[in-house]
Backbone bond lengths (Angstrom), bond angles and torsions (degrees), N, CA, C in turn:
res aa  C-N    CA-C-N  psi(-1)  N-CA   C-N-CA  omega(-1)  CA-C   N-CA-C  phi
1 X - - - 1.447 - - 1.536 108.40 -
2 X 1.599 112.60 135.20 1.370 102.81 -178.63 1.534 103.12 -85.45
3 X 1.368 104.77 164.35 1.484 123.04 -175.68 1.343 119.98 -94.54
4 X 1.442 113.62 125.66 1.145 128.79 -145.01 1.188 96.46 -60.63
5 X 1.980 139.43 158.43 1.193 124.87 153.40 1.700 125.01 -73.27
6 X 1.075 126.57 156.19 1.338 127.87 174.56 1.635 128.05 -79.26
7 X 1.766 97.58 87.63 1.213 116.68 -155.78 1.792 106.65 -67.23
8 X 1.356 125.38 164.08 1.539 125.61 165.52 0.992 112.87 -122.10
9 X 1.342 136.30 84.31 1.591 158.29 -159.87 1.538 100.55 -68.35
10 X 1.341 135.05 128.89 1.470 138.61 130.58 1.048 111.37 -104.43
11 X 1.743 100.69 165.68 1.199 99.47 166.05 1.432 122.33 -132.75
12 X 1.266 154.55 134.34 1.110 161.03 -154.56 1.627 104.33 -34.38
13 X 1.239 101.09 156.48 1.593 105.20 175.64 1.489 122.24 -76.05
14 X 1.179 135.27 -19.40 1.173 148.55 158.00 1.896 117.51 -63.12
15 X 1.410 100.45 -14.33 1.688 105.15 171.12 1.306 118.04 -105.27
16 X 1.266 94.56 -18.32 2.074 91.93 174.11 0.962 133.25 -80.80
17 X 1.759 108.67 27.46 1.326 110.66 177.28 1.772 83.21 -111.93
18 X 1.792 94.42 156.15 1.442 102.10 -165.13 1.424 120.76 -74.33
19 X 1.904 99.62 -15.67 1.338 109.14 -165.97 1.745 108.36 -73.45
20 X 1.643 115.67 -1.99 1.063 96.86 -162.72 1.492 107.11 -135.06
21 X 1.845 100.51 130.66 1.649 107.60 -163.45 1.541 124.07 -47.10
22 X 1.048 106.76 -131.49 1.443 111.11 -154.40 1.883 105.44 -83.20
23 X 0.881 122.25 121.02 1.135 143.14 -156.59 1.788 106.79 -113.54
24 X 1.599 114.88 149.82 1.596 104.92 176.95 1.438 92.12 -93.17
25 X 1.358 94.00 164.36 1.691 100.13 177.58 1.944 102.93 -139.95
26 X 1.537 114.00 165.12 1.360 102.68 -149.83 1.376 91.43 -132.70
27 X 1.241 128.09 171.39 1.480 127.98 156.79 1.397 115.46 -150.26
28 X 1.210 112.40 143.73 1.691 99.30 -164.37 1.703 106.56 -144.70
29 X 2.025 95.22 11.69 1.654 99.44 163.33 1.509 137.40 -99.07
30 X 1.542 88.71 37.50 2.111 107.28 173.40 1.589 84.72 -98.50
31 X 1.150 134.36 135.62 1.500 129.60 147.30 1.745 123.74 -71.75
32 X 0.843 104.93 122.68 1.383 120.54 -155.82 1.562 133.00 105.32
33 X 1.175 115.94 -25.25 1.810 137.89 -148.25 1.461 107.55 -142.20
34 X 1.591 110.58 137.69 0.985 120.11 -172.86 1.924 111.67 -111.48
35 X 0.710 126.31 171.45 1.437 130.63 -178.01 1.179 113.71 -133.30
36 X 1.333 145.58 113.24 1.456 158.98 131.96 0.971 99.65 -96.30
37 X 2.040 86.04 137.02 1.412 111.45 148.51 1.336 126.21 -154.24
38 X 1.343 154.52 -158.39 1.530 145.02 150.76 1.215 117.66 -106.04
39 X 1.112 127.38 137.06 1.530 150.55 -151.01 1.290 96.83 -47.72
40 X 1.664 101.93 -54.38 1.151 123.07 -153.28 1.613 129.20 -86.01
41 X 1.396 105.52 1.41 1.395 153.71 -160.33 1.352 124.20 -132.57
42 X 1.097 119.66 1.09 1.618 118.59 -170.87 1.819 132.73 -15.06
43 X 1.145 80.72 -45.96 1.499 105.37 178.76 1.272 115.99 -35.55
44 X 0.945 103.02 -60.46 1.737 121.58 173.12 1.540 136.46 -88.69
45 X 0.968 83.66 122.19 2.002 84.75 -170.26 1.938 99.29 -136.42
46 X 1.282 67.01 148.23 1.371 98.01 -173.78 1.516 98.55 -88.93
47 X 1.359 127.95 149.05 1.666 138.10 158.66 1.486 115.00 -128.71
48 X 1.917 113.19 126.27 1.022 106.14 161.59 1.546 115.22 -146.81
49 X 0.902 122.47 132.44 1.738 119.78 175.88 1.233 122.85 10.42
50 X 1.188 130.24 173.40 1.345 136.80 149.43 1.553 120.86 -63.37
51 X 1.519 90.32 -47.73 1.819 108.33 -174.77 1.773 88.80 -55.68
52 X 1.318 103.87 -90.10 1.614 115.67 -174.92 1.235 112.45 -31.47
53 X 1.126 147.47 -32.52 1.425 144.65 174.00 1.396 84.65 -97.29
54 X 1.008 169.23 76.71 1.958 145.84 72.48 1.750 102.94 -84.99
55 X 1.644 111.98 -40.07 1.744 106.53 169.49 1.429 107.71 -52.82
56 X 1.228 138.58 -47.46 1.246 134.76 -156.40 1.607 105.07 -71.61
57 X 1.701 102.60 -62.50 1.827 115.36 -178.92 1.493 113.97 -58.09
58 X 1.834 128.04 -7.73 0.986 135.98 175.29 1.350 94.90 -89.28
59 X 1.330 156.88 -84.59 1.112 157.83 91.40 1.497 97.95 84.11
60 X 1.700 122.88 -92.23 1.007 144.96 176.17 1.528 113.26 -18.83
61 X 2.124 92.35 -63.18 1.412 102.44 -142.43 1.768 87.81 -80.48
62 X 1.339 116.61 -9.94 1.550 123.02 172.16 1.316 124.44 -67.81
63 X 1.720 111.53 5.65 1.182 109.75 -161.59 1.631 130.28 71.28
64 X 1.369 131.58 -31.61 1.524 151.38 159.50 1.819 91.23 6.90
65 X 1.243 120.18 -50.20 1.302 115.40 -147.41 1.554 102.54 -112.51
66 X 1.060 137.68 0.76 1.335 139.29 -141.27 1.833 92.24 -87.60
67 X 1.108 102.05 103.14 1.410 91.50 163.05 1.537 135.76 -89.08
68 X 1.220 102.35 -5.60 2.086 96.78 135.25 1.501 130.87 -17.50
69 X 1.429 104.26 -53.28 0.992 93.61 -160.36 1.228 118.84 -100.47
């Protein structure tokens, strides 16, 4: 198994307040590769491209996912 790279996780400005649970967190200092994961979950991270992580965060901020609606 290859070894994971050594990701640098933030997390959005809306999660760094303490009052609020588990939050995704991102990393975007692999070149090429993106890092997700949940706060609350570390363990696990998700990897996807550069490309695929701007389709996805375009996506998002488009509403695509909003289950509101």
């Amino acid at each position: 198994m290859a070894k994971r790279p050594e990701f640098e996780f933030v997390k959005t400005q809306a999660c760094r307040d303490a009052r609020v649970g588990n939050c995704p967190e991102v990393a975007t200092n692999v070149p090429g590769v993106v890092g997700i994961r949940d706060s609350e979950n570390p363990d696990h991270v998700l990897t996807l491209s550069a490309e695929d992580w701007t389709t996805l965060s375009t996506a998002v901020k488009a509403g695509e996912y909003d289950l509101t609606n």
